[in-house]
RODO-2510 file (C-alpha; in nm, 4 decimals, decimal comma):
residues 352
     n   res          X          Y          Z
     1     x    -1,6750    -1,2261     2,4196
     2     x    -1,3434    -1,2457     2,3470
     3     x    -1,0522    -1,0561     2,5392
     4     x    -0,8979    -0,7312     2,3708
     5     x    -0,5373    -0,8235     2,2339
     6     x    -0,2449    -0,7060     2,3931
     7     x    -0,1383    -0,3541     2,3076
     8     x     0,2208    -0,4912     2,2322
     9     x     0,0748    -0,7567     1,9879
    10     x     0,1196    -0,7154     1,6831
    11     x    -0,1474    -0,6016     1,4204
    12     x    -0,3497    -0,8679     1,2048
    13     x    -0,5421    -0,8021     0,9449
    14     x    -0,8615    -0,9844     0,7925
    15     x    -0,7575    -1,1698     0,4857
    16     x    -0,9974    -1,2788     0,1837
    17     x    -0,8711    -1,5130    -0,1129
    18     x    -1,0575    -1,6990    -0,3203
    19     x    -0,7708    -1,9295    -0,4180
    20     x    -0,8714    -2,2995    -0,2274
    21     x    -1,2303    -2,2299    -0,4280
    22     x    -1,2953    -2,4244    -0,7952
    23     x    -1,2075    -2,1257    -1,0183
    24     x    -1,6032    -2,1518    -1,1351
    25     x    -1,6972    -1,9961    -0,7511
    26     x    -1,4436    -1,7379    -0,7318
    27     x    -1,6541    -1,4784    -0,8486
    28     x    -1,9671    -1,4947    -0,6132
    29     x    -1,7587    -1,5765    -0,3483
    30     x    -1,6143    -1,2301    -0,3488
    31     x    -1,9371    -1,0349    -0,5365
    32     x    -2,0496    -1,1792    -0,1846
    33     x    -1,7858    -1,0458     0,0348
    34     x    -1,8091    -0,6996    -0,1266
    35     x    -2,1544    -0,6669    -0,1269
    36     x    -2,1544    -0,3640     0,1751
    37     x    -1,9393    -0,1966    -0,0653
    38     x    -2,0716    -0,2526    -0,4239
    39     x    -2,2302    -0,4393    -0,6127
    40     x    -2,0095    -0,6837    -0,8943
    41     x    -2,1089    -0,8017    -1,2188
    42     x    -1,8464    -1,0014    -1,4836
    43     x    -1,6460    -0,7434    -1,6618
    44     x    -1,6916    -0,6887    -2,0423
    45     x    -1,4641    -0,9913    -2,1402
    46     x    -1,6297    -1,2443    -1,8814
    47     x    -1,5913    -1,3313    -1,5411
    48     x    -1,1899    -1,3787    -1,4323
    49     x    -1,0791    -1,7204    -1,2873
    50     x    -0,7524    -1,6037    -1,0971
    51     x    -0,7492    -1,6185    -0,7486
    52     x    -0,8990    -1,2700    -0,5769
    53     x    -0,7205    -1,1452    -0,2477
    54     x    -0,8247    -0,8625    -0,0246
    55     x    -0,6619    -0,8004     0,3023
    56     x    -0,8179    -0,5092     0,5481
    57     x    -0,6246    -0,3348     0,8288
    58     x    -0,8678    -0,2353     1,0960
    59     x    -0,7340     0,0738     1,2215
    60     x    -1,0607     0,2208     1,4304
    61     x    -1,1606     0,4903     1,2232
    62     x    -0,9889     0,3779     0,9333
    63     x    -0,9043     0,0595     0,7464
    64     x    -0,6484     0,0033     0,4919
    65     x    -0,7158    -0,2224     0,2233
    66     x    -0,4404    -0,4263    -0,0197
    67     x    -0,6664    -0,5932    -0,3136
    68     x    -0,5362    -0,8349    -0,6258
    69     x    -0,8068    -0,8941    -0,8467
    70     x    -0,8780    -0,9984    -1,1908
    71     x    -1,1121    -0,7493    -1,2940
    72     x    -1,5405    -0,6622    -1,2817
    73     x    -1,7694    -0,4444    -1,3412
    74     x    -1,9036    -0,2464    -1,0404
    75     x    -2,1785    -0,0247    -0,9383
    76     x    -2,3302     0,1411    -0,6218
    77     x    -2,6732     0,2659    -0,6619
    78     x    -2,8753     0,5256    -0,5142
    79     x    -3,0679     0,2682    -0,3484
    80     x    -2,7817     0,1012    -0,2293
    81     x    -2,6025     0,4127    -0,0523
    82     x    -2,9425     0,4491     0,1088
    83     x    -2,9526     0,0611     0,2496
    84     x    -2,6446    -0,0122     0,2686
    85     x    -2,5469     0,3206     0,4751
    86     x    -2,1528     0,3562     0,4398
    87     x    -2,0799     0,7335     0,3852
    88     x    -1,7053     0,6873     0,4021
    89     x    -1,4195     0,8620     0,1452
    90     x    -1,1776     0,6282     0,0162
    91     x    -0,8424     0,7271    -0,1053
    92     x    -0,7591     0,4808    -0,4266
    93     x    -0,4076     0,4061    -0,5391
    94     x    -0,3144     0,1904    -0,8687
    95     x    -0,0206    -0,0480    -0,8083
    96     x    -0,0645    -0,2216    -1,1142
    97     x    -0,3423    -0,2168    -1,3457
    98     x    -0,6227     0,0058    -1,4410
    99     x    -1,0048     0,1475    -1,4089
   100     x    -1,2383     0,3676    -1,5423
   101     x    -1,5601     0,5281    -1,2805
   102     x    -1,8322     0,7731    -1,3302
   103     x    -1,9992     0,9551    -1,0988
   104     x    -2,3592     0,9235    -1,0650
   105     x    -2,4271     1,2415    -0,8068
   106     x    -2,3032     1,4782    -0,6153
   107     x    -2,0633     1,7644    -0,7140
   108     x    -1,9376     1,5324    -1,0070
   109     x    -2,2072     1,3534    -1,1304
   110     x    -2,1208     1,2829    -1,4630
   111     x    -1,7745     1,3052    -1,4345
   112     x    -1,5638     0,9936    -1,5939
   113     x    -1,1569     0,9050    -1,4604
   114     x    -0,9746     0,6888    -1,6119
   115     x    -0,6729     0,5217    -1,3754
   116     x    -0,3304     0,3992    -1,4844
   117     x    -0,0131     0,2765    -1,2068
   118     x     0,0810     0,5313    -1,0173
   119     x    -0,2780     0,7317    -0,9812
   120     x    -0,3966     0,8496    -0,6422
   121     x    -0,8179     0,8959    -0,6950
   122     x    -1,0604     0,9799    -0,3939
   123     x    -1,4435     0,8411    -0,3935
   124     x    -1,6919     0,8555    -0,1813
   125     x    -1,9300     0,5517    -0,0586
   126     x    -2,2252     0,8274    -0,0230
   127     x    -2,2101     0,9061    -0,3721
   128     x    -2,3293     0,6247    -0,6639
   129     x    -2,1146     0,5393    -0,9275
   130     x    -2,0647     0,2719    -1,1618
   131     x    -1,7508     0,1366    -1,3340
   132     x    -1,5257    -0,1290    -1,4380
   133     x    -1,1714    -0,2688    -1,2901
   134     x    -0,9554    -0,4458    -1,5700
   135     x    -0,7160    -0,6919    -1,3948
   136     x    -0,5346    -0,4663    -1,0605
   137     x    -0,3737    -0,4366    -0,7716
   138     x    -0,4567    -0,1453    -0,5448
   139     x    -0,3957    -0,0051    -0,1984
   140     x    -0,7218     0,1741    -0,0582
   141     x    -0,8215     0,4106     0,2903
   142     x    -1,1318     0,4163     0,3728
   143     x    -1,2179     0,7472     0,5578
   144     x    -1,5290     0,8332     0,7663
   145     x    -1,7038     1,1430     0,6894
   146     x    -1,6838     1,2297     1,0931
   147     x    -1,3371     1,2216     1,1025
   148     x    -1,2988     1,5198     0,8477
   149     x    -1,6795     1,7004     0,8887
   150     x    -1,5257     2,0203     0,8534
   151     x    -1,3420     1,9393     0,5492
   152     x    -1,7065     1,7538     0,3872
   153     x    -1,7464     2,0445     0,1590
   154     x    -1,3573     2,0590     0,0319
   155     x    -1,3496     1,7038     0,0036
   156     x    -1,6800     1,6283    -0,1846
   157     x    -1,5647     1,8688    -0,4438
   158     x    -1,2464     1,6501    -0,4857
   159     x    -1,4761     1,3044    -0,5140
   160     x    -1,4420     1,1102    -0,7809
   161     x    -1,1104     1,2809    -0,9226
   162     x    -0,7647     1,1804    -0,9568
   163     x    -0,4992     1,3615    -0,7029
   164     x    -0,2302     1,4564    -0,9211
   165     x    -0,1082     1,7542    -0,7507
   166     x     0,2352     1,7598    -0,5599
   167     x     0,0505     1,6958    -0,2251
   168     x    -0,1242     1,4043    -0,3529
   169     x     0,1924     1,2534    -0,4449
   170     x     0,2954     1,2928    -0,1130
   171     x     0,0125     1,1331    -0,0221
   172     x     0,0519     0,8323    -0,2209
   173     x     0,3787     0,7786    -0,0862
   174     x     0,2558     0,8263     0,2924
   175     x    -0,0222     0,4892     0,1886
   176     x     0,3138     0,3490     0,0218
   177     x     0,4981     0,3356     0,3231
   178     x     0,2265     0,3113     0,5760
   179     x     0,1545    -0,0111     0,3646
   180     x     0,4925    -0,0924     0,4164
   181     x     0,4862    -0,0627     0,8049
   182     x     0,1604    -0,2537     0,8729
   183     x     0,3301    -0,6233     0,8914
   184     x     0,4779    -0,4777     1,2123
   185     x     0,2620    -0,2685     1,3370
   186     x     0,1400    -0,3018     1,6738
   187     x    -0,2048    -0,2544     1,8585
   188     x    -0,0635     0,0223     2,0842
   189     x     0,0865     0,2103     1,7755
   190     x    -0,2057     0,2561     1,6184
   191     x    -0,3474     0,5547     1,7870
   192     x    -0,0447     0,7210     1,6623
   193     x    -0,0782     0,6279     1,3306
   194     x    -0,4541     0,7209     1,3035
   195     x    -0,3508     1,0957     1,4408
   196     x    -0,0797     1,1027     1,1511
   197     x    -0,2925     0,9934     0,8826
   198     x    -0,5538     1,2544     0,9716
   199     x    -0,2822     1,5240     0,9688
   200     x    -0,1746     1,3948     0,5975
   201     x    -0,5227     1,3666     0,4787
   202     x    -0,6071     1,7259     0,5776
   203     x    -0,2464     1,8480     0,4667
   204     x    -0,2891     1,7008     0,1458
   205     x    -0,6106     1,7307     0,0137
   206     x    -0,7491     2,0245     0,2265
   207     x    -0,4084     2,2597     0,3280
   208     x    -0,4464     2,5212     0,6113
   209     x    -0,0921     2,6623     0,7928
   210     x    -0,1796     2,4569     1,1234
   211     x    -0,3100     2,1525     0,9072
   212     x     0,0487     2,1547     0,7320
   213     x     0,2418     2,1676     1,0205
   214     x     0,0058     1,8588     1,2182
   215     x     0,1255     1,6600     0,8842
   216     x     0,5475     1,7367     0,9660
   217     x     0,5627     1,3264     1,0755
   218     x     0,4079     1,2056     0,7818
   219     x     0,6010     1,4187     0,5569
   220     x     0,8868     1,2857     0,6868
   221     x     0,7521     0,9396     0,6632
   222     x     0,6543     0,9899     0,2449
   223     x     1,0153     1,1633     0,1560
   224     x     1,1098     0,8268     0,3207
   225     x     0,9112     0,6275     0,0882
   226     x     1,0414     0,8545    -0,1893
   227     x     1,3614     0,8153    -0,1095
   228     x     1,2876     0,4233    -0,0496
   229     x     1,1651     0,4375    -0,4806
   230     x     1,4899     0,5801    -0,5820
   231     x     1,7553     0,3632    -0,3925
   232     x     1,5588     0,0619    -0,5187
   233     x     1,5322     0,1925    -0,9003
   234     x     1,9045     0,2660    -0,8752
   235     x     2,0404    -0,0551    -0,7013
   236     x     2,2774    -0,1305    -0,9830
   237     x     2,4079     0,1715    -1,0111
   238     x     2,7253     0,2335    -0,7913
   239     x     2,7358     0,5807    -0,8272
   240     x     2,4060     0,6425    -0,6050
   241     x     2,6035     0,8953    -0,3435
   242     x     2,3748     1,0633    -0,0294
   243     x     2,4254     1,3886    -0,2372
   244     x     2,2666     1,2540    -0,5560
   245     x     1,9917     1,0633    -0,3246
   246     x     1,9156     1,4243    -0,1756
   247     x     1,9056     1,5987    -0,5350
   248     x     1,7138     1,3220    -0,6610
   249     x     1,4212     1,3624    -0,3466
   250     x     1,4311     1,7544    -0,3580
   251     x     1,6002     1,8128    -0,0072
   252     x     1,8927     1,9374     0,0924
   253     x     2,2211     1,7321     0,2366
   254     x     2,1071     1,8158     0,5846
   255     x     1,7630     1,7160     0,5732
   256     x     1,8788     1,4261     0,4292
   257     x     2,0756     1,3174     0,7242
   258     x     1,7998     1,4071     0,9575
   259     x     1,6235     1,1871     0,7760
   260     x     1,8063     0,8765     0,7610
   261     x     1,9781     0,9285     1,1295
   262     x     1,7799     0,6288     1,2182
   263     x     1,9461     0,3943     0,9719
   264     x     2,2502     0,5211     1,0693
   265     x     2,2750     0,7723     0,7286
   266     x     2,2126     0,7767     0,4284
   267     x     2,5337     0,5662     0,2615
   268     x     2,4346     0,3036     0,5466
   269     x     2,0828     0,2656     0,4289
   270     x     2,1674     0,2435     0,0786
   271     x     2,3891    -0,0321     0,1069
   272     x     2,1870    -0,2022     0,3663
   273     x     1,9308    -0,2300     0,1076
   274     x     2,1828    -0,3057    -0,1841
   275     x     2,2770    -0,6333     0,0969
   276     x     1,9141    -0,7002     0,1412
   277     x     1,8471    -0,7117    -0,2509
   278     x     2,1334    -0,9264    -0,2743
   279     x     2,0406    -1,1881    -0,0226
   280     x     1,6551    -1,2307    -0,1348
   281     x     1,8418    -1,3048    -0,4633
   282     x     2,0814    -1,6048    -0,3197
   283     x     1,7763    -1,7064    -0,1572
   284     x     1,6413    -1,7420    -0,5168
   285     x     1,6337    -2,1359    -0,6148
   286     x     1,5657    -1,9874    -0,9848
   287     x     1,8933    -1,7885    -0,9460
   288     x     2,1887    -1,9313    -1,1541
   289     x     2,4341    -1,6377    -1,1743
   290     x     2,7560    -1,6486    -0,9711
   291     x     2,7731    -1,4439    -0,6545
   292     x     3,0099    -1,2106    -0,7773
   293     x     2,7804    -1,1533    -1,0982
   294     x     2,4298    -1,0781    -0,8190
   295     x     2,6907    -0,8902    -0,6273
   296     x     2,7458    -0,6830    -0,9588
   297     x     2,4027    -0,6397    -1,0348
   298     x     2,3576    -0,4216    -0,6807
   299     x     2,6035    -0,2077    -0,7112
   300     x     2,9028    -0,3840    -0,5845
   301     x     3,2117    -0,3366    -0,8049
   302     x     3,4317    -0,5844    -0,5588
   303     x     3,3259    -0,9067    -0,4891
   304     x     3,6132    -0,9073    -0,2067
   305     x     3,4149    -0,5903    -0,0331
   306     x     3,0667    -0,7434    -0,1204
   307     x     3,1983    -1,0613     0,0870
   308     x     3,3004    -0,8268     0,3776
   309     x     2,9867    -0,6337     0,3866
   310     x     2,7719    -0,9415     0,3735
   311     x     2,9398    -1,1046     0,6943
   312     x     2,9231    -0,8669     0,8985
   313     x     2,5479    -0,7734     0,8245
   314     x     2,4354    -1,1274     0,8521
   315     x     2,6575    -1,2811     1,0107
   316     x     2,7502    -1,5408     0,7548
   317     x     2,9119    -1,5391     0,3784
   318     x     2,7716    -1,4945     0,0558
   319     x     2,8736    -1,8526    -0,0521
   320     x     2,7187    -1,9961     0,3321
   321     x     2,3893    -1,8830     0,2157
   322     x     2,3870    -2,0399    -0,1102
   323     x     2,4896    -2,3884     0,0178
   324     x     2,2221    -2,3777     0,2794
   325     x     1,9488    -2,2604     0,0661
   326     x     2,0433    -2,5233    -0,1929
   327     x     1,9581    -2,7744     0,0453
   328     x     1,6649    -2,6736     0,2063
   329     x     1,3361    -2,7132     0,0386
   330     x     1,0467    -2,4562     0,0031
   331     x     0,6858    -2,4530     0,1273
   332     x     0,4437    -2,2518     0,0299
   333     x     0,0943    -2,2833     0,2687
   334     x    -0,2628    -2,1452     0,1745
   335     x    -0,4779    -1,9034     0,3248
   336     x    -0,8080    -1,9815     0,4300
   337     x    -1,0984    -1,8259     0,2323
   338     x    -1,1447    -1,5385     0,5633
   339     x    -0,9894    -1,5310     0,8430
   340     x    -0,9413    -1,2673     1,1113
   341     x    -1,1591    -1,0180     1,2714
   342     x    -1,3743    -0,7260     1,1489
   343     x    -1,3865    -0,7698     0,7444
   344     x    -1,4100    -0,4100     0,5624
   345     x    -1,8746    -0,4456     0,5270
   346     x    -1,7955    -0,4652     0,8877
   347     x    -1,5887    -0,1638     0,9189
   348     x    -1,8337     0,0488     0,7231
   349     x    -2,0899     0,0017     0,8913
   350     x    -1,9601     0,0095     1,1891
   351     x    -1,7961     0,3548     1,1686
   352     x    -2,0112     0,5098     0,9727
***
């Protein structure tokens, strides 16, 4: 039996991809892998030969799940919720991509959705449904029915519909930036983050007073990632001020600060990222413009301040960077077909 990590280690997650198999094996391989969870059959225009990647964030009673796939047709029957017993929720959010389910019990049996980008939907693994994924990319919680049992009702009546009220968008951007957080997320953290994501499921999809104010963290957390969405639409655009970041999020000036007093404000952050965006780009070997032109392009109308800025958040210039990258050389490794710990079947069964 192997030792328990240390608490300060940092989170891994179990990783799938089918891309070191012959593009004629992708397919079982993963109908395989998923077969706690559903079963697969080739979507309407044939089976898809692009690599498939699923990575699963064991978080105790939950698991967060980051899929790329290129698209199937999926079904869990009666007689597979009862032998393959997983009666888990699972929140679904479209990154790219689309899907179409129907409900084959329960309060929605029946009952088709039809997803597009953007869409929040909740399902339930004790319900059987059928569908069909065209080519996505999707973010997914899985949620044990014991963590919420005296929610069951409220929920159930939500499964197999999409969230599209103000609190579900909230939601979405909570998975957003939870997603965002997991790289460094640490074994000792995670009891923390399980207590907020409760608090955000049960704000969001099943509101009480008390059950709003439990959720104050990860509020504060999505009008991050909300705020995160409109610095990085509006990179280019050097008249992004705190007080049109604030109008833009719905919150006041104050709030704002509160909010970004950890990055040391708002006008800090935004540039920070503007530098950020700038230096991924003179990282780029595909990049040809000039610096000043990339400089430009995120907001900077000086190349003289751009220069400053960059130097004394990284330490080195604009023009540094370029000559370094341009003679360093790239190398991009592969992923086994599985590797880590508990895979998501795994999970479900084991905290159901």
């Amino acid at each position: 039996m192997k030792p328990p990590p240390p608490s300060s280690a940092l989170l891994q997650p179990v990783r799938f991809s089918t891309e070191q198999l012959p593009a004629r094996d992708r397919f079982d391989a993963w109908r395989e892998h998923l077969r706690p969870v559903a079963d697969l059959a080739p979507a309407a225009d044939g089976v898809g030969t692009s690599a498939i990647d699923l990575a699963c964030w064991d978080l105790g009673s939950f698991a967060m799940c980051q899929e790329r796939n290129s698209g199937t047709r999926f079904s869990r029957t009666l007689r597979r919720v009862k032998t393959v017993f997983a009666d888990h929720w699972y929140l679904f959010l479209i990154k790219a991509g689309s899907n179409w389910v129907v409900s084959d019990g329960g309060w929605s049996s029946g009952q088709e959705i039809r997803g597009a980008p953007g869409q929040l939907s909740l399902y339930s693994l004790g319900e059987a449904f059928h569908g069909e994924m065209n080519p996505i990319e999707v973010l997914m919680l899985f949620i044990p029915r014991d963590a919420f049992a005296r929610q069951a009702g409220r929920l159930d009546r939500l499964n197999n519909t999409i969230i599209d009220t103000t609190r579900g968008q909230l939601l979405s951007d909570y998975m957003l930036a939870l997603e965002r957080q997991l790289p460094n997320l640490t074994h000792d953290e995670v009891p923390a983050i399980v207590r907020a994501t409760e608090a955000m499921i049960a704000a969001c999809l099943t509101p009480t007073p008390d059950s709003l104010e439990d959720a104050r963290d990860g509020v504060i957390l999505s009008l991050g990632e909300r705020a995160r969405k409109v610095v990085q639409a509006r990179l280019s655009d050097p008249r992004l001020t705190p007080a049109c970041l604030a109008k833009s999020i719905g919150v006041s000036r104050s709030a704002l600060y509160r909010l970004f007093e950890p990055h040391g404000g708002a006008a800090r952050y935004v540039r920070n990222t503007r530098l950020a965006a700038a230096h991924r780009a003179l990282c780029d070997l595909t990049e040809t413009r000039q610096i000043q032109q990339i400089a430009g392009s995120f907001g900077f109308t000086s190349s003289q301040e751009f220069s400053r800025a960059f130097r004394l958040r990284y330490g080195y210039s604009p023009s540094e960077l370029r000559a370094d990258i341009s003679r360093s050389t790239l190398h991009l490794g592969r992923d086994p077909v599985i590797e880590g710990g508990r895979t998501l079947g795994e999970f479900l069964r084991t905290t159901a």
